[in-house]
N, CA, C, O and CB atoms as a CASP TS submission, in Angstrom:
PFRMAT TS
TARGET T0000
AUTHOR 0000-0000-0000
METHOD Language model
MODEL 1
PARENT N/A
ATOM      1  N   UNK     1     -25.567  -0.457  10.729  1.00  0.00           N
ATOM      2  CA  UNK     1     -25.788  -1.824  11.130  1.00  0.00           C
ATOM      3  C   UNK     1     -24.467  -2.585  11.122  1.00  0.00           C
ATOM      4  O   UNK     1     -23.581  -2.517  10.271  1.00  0.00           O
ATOM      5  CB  UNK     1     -26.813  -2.497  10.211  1.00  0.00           C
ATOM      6  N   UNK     2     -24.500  -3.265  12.145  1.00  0.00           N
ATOM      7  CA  UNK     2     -22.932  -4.233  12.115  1.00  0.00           C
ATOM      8  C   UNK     2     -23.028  -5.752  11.435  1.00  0.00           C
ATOM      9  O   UNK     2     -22.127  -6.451  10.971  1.00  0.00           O
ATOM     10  CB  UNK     2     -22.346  -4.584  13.907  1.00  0.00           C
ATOM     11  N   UNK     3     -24.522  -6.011  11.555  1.00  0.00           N
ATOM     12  CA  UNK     3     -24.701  -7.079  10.349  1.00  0.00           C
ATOM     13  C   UNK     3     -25.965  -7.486   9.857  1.00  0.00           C
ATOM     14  O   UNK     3     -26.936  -7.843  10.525  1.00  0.00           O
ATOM     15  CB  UNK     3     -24.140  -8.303  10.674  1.00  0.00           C
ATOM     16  N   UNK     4     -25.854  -7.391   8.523  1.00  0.00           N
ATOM     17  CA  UNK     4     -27.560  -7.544   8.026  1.00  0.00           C
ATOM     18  C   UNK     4     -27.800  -9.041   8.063  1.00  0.00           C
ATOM     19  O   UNK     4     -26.898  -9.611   7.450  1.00  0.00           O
ATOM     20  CB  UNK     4     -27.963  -6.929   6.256  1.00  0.00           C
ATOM     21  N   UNK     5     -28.560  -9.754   8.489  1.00  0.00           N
ATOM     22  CA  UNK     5     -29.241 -10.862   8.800  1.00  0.00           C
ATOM     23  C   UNK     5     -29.727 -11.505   7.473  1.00  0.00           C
ATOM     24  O   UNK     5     -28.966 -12.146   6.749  1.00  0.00           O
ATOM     25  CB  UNK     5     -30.338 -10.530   9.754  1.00  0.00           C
ATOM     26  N   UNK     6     -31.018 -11.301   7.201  1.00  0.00           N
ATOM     27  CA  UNK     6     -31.770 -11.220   6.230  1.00  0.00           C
ATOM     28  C   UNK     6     -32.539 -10.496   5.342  1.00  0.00           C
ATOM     29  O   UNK     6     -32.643  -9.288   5.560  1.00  0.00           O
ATOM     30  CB  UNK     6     -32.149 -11.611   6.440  1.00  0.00           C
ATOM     31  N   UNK     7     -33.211 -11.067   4.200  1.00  0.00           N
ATOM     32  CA  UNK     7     -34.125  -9.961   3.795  1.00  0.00           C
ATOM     33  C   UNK     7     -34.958 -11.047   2.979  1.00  0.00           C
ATOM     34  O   UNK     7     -34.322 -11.353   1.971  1.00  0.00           O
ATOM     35  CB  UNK     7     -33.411  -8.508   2.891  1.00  0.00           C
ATOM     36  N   UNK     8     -36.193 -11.749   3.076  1.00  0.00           N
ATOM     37  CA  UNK     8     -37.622 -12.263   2.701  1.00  0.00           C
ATOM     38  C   UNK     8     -38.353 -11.689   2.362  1.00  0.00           C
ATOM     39  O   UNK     8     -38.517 -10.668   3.029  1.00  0.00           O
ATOM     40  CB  UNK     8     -38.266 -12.742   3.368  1.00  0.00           C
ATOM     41  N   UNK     9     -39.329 -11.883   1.106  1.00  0.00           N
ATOM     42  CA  UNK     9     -40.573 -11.901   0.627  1.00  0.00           C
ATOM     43  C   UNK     9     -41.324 -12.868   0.456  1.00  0.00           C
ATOM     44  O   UNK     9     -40.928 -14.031   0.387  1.00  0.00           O
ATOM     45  CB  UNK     9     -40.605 -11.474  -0.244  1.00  0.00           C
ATOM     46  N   UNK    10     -42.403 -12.532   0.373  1.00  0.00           N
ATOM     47  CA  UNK    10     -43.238 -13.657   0.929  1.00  0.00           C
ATOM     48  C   UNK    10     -44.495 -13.118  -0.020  1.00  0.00           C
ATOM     49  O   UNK    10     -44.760 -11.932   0.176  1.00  0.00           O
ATOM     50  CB  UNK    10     -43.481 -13.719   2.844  1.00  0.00           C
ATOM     51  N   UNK    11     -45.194 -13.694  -0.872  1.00  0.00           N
ATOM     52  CA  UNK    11     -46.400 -13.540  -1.865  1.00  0.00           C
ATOM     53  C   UNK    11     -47.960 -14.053  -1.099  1.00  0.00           C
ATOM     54  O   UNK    11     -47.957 -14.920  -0.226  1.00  0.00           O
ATOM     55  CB  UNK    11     -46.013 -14.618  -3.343  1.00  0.00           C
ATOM     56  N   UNK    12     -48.858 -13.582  -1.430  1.00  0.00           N
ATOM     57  CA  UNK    12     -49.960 -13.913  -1.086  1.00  0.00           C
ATOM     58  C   UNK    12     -50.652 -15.150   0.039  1.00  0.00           C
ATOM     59  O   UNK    12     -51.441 -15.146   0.984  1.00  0.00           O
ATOM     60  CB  UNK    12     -50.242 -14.017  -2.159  1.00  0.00           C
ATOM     61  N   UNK    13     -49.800 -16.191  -0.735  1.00  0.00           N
ATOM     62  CA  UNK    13     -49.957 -17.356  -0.089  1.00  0.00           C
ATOM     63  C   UNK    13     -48.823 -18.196   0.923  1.00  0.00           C
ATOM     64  O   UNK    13     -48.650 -19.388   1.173  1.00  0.00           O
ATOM     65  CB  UNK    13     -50.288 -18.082  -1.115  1.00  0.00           C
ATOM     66  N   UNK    14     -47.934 -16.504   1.507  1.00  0.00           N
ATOM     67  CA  UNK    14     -47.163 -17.059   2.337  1.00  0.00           C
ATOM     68  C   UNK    14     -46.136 -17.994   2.182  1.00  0.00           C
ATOM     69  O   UNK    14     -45.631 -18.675   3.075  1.00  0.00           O
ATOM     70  CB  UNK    14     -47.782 -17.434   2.979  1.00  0.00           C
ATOM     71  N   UNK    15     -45.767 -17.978   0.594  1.00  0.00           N
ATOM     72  CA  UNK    15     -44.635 -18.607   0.653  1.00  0.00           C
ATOM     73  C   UNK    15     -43.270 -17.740  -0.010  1.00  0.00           C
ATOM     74  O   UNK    15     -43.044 -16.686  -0.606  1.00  0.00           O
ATOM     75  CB  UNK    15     -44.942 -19.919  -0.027  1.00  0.00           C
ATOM     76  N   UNK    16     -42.784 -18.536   0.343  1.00  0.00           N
ATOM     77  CA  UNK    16     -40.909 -17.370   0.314  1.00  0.00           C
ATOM     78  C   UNK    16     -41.264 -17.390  -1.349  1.00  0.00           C
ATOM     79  O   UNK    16     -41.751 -18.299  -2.020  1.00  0.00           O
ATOM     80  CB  UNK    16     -38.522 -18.519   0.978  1.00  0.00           C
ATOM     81  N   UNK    17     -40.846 -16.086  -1.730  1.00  0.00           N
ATOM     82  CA  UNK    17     -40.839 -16.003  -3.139  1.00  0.00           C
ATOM     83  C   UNK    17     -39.263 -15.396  -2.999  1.00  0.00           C
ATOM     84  O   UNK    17     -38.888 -15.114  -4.137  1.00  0.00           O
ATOM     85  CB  UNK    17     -42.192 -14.989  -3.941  1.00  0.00           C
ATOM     86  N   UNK    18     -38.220 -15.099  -2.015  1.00  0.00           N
ATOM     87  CA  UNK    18     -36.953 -14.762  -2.754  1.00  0.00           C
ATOM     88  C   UNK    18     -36.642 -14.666  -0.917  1.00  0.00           C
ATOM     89  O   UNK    18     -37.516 -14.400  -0.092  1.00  0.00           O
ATOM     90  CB  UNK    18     -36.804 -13.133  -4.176  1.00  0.00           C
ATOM     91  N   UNK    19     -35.163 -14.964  -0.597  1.00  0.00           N
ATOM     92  CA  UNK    19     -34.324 -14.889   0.470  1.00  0.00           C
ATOM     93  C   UNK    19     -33.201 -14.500   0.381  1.00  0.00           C
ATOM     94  O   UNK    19     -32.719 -15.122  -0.566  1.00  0.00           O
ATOM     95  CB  UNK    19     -34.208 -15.798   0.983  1.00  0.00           C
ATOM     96  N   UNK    20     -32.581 -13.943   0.726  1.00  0.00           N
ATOM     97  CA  UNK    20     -31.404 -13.522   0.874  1.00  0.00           C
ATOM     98  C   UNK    20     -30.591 -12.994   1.922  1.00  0.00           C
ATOM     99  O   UNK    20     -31.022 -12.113   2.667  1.00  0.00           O
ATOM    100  CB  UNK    20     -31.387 -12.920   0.229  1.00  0.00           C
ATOM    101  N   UNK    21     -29.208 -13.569   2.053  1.00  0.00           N
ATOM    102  CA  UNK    21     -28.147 -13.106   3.767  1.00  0.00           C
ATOM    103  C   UNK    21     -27.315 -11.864   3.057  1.00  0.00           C
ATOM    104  O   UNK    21     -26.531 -11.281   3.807  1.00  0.00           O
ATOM    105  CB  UNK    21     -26.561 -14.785   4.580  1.00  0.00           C
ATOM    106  N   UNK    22     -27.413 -11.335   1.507  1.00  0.00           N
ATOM    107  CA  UNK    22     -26.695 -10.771   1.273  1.00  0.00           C
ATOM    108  C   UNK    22     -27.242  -9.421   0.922  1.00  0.00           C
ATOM    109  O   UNK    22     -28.141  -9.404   0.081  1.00  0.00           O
ATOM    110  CB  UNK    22     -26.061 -11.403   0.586  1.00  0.00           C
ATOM    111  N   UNK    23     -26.729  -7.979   1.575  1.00  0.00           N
ATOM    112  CA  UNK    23     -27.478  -7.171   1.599  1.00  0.00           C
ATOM    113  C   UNK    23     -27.430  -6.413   0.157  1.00  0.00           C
ATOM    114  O   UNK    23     -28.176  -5.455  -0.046  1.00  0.00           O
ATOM    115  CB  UNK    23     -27.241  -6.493   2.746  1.00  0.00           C
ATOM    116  N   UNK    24     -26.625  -6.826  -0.723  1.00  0.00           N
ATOM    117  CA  UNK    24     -26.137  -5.908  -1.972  1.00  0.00           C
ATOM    118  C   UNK    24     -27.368  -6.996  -2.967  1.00  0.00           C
ATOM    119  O   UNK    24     -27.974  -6.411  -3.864  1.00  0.00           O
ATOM    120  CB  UNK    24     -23.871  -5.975  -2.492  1.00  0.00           C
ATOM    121  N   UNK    25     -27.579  -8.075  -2.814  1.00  0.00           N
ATOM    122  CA  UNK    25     -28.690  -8.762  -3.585  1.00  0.00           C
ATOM    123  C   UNK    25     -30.172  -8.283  -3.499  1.00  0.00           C
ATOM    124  O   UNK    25     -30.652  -8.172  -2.371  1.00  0.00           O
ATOM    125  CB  UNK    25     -28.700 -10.134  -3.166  1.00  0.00           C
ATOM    126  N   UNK    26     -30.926  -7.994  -4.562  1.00  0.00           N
ATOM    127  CA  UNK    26     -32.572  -7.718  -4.383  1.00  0.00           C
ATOM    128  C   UNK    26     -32.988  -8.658  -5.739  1.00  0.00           C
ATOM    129  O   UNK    26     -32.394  -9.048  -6.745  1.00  0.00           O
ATOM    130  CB  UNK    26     -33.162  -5.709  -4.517  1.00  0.00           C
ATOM    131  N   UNK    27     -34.367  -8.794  -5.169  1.00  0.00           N
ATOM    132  CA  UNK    27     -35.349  -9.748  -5.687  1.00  0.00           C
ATOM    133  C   UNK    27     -35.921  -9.083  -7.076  1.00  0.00           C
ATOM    134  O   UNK    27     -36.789  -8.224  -6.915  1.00  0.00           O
ATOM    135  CB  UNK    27     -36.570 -10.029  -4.531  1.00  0.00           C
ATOM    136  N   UNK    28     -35.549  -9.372  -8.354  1.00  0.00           N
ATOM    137  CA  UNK    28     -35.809  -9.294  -9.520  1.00  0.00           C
ATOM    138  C   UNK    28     -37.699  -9.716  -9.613  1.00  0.00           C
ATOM    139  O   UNK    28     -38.176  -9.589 -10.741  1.00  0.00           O
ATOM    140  CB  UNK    28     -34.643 -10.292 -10.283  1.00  0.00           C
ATOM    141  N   UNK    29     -38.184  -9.946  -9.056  1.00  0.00           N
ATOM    142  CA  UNK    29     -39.577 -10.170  -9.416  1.00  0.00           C
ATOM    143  C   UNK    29     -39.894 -11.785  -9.923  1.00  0.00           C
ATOM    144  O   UNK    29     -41.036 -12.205 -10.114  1.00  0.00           O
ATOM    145  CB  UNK    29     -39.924  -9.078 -10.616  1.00  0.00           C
ATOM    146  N   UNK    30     -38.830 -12.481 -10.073  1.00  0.00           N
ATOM    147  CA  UNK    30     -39.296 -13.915 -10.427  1.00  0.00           C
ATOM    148  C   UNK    30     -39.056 -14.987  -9.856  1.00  0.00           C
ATOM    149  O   UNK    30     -37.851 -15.219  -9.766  1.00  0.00           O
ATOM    150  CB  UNK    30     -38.992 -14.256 -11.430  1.00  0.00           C
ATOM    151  N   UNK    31     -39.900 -15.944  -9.314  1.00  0.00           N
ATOM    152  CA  UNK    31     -39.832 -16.657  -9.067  1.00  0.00           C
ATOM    153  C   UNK    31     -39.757 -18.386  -9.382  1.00  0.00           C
ATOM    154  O   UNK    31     -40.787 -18.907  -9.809  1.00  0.00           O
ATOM    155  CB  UNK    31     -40.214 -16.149  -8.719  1.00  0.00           C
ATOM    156  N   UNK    32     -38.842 -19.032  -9.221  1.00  0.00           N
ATOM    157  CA  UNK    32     -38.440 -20.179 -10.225  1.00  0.00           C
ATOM    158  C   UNK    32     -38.813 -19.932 -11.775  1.00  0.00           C
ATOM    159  O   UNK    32     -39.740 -20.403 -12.433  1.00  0.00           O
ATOM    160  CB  UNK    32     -39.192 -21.546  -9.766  1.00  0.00           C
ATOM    161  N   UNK    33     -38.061 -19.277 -12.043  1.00  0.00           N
ATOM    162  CA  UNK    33     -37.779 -18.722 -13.250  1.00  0.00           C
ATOM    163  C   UNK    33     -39.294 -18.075 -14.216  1.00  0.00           C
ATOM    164  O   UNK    33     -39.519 -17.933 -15.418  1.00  0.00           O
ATOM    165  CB  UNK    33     -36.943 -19.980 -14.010  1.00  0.00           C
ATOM    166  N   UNK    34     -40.077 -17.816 -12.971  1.00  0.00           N
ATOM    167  CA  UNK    34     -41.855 -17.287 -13.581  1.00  0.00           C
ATOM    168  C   UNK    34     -41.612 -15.973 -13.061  1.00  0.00           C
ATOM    169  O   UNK    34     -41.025 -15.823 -11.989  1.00  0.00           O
ATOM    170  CB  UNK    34     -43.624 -18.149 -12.772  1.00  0.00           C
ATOM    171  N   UNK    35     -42.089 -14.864 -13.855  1.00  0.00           N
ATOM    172  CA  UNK    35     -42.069 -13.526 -13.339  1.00  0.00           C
ATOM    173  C   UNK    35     -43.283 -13.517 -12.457  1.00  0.00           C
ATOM    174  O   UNK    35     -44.188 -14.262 -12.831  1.00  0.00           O
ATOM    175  CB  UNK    35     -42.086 -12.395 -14.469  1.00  0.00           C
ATOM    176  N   UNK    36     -43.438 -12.989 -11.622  1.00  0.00           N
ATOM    177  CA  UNK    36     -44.550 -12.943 -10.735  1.00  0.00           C
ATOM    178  C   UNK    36     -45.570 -12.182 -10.945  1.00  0.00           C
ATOM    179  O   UNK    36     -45.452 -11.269 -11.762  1.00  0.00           O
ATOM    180  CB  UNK    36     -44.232 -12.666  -9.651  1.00  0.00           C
ATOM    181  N   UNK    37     -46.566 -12.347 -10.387  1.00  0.00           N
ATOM    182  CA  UNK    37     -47.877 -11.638 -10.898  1.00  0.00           C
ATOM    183  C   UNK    37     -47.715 -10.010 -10.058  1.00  0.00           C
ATOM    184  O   UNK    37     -47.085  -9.839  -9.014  1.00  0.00           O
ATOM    185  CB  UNK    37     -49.541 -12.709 -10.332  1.00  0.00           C
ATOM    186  N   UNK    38     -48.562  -8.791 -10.935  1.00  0.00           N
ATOM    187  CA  UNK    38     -48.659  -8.177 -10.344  1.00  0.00           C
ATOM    188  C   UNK    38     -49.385  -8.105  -8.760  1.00  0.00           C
ATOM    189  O   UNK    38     -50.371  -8.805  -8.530  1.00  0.00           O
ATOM    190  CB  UNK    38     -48.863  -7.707 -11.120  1.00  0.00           C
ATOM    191  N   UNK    39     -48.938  -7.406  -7.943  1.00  0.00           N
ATOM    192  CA  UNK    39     -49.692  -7.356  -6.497  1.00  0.00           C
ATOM    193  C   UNK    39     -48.931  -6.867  -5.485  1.00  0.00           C
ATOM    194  O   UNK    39     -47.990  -6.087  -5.635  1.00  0.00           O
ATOM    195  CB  UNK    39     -50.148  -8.679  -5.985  1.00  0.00           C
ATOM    196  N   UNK    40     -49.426  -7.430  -4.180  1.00  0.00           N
ATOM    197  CA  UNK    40     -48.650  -6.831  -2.791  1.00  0.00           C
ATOM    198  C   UNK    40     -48.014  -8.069  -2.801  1.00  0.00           C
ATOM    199  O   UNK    40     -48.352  -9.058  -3.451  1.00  0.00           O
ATOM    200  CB  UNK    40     -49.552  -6.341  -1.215  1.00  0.00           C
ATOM    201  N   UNK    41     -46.600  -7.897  -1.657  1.00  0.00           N
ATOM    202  CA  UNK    41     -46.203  -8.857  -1.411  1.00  0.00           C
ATOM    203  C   UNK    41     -45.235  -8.308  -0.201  1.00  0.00           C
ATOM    204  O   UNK    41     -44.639  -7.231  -0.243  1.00  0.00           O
ATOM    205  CB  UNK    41     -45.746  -9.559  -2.594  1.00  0.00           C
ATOM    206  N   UNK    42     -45.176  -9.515   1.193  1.00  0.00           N
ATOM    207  CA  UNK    42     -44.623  -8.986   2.242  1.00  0.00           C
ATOM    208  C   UNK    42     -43.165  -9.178   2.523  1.00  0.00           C
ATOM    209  O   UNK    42     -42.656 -10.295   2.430  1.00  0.00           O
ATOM    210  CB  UNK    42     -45.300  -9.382   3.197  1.00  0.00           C
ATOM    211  N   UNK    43     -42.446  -8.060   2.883  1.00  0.00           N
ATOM    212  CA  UNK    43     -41.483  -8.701   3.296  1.00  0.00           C
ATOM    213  C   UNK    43     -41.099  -8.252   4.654  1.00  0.00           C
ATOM    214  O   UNK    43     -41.747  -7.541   5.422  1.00  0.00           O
ATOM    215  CB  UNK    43     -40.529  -8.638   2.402  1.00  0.00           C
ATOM    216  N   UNK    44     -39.654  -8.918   4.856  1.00  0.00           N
ATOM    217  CA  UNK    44     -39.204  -9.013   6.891  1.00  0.00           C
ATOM    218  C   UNK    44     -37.760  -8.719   6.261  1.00  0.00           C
ATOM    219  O   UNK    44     -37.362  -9.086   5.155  1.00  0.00           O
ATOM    220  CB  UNK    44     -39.416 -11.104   8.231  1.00  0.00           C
ATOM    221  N   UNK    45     -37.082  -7.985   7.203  1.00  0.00           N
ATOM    222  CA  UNK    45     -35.552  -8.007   6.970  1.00  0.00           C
ATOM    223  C   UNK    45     -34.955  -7.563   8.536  1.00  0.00           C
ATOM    224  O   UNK    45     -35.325  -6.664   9.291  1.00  0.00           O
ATOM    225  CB  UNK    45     -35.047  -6.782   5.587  1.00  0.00           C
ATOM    226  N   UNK    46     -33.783  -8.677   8.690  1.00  0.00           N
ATOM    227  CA  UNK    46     -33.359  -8.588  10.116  1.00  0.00           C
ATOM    228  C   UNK    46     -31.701  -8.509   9.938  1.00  0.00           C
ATOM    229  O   UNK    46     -30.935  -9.127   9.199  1.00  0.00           O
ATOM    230  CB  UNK    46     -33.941 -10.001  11.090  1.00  0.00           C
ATOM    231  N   UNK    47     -31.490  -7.479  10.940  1.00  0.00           N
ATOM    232  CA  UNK    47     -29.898  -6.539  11.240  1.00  0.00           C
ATOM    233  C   UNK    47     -29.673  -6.997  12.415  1.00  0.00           C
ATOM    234  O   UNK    47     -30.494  -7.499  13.182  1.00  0.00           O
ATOM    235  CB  UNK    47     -29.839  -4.706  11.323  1.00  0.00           C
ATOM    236  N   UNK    48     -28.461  -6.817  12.588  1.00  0.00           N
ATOM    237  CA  UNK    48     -27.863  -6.759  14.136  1.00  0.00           C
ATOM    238  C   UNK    48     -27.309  -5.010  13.826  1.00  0.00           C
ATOM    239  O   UNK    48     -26.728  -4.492  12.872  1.00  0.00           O
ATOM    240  CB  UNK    48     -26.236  -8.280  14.592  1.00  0.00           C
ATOM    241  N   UNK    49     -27.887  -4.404  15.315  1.00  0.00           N
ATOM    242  CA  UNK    49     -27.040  -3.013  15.140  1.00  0.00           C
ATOM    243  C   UNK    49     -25.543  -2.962  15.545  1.00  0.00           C
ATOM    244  O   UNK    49     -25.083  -4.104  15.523  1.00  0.00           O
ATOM    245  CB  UNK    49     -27.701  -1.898  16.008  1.00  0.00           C
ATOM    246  N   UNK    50     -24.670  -2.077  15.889  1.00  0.00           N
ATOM    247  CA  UNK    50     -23.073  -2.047  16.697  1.00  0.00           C
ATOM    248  C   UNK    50     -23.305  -2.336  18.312  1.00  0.00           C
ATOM    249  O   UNK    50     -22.406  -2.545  19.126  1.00  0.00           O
ATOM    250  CB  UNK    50     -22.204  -0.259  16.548  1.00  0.00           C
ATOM    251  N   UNK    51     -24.850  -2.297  18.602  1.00  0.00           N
ATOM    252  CA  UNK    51     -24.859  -2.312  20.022  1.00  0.00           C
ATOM    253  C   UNK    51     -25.560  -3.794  20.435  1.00  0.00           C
ATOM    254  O   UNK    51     -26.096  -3.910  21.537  1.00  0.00           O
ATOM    255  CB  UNK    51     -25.707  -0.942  20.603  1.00  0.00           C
ATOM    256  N   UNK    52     -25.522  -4.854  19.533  1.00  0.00           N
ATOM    257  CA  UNK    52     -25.685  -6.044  19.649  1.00  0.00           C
ATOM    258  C   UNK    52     -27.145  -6.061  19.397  1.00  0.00           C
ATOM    259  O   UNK    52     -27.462  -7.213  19.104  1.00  0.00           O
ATOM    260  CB  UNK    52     -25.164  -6.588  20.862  1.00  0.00           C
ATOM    261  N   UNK    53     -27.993  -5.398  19.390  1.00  0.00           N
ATOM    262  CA  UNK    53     -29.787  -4.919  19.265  1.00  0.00           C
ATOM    263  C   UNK    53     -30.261  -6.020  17.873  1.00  0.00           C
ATOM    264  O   UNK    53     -29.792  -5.639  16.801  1.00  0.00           O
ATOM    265  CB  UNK    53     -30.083  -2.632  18.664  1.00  0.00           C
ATOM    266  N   UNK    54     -30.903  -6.985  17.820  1.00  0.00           N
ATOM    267  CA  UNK    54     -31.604  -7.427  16.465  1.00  0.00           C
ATOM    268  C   UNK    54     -32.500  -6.006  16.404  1.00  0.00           C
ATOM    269  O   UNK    54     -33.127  -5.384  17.261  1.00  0.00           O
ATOM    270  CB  UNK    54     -32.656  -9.129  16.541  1.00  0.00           C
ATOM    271  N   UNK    55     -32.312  -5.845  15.306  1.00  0.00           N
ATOM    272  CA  UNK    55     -33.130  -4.857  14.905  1.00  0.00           C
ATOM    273  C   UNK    55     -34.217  -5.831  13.717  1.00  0.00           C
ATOM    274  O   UNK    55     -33.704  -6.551  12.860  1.00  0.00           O
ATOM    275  CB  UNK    55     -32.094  -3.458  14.229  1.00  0.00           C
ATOM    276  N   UNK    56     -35.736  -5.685  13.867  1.00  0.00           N
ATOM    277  CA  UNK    56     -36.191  -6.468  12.964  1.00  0.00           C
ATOM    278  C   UNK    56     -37.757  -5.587  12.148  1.00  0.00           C
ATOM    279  O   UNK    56     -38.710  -5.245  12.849  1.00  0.00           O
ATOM    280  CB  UNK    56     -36.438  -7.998  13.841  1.00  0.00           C
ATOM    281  N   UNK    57     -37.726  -5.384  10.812  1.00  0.00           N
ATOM    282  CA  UNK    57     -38.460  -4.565  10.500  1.00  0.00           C
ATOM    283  C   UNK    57     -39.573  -5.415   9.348  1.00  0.00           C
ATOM    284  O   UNK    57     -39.323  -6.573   9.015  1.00  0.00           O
ATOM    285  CB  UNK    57     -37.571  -3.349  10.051  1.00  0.00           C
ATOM    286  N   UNK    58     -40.345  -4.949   9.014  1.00  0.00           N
ATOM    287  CA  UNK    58     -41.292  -5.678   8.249  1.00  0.00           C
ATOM    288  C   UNK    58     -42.670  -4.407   7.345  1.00  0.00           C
ATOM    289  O   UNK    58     -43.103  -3.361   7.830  1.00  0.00           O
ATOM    290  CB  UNK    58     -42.035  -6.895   9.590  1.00  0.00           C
ATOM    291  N   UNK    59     -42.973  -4.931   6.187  1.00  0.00           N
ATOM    292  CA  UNK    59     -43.387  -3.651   5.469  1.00  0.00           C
ATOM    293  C   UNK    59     -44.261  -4.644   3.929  1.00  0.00           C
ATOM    294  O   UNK    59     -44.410  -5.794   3.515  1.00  0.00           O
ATOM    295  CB  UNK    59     -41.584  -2.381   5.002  1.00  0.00           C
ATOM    296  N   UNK    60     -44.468  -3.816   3.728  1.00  0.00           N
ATOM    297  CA  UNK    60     -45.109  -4.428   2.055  1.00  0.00           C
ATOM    298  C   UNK    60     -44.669  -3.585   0.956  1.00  0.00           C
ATOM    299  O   UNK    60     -44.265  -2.422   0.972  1.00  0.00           O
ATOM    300  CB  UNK    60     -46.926  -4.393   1.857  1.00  0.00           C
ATOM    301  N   UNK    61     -44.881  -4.673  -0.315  1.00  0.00           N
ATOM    302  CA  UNK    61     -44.223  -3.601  -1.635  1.00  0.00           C
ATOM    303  C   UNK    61     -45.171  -3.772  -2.606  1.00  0.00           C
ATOM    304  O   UNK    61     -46.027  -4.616  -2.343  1.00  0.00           O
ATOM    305  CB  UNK    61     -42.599  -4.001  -2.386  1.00  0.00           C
ATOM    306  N   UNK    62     -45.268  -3.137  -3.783  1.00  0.00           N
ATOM    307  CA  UNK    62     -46.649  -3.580  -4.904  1.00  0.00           C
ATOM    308  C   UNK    62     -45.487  -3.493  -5.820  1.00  0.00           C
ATOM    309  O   UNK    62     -44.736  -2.562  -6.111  1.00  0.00           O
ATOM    310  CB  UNK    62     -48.356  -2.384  -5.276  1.00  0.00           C
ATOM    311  N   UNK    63     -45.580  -5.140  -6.309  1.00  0.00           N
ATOM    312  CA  UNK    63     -44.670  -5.479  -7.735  1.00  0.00           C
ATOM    313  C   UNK    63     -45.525  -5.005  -8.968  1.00  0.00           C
ATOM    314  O   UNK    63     -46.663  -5.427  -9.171  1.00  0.00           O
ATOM    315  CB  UNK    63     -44.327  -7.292  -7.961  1.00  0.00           C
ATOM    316  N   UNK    64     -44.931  -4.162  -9.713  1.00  0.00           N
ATOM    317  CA  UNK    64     -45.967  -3.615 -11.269  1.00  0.00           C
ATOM    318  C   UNK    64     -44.635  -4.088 -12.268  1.00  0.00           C
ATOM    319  O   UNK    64     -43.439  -4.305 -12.068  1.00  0.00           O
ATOM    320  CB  UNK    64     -46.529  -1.237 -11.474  1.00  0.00           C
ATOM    321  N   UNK    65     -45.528  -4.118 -13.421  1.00  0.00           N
ATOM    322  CA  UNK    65     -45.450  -4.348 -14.479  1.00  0.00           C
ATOM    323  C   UNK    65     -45.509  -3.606 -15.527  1.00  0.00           C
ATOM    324  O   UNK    65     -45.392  -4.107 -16.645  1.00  0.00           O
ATOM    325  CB  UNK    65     -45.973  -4.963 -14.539  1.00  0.00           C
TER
END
């Protein structure tokens, strides 16, 4: 990839639980300083490839405890 965009999660009720432009950063599980409940939660993460392409992917994760 020639540049990572983003990377969002998003909890149950559709709201951003963590954002980030930086690809070496990941989401510790808490949100405003509350660890989050166990569950699913969605996220989106968007690249540019070397051939100018947004590349844009999207998936789910199960946060445990």
């Amino acid at each position: 990839m020639r540049r990572f965009n983003f990377f969002t999660i998003y909890n149950r009720n559709g709201e951003i639980v963590f954002s980030s432009g930086n690809a070496a950063v990941g989401w510790n599980g808490v949100y405003k300083g509350v660890p989050q409940s166990t569950g699913v939660y969605v996220w989106i993460a968007s690249a540019t490839s070397y051939k100018g392409v947004q590349v844009l992917r999207k998936g789910t994760v199960m946060l445990i405890r």
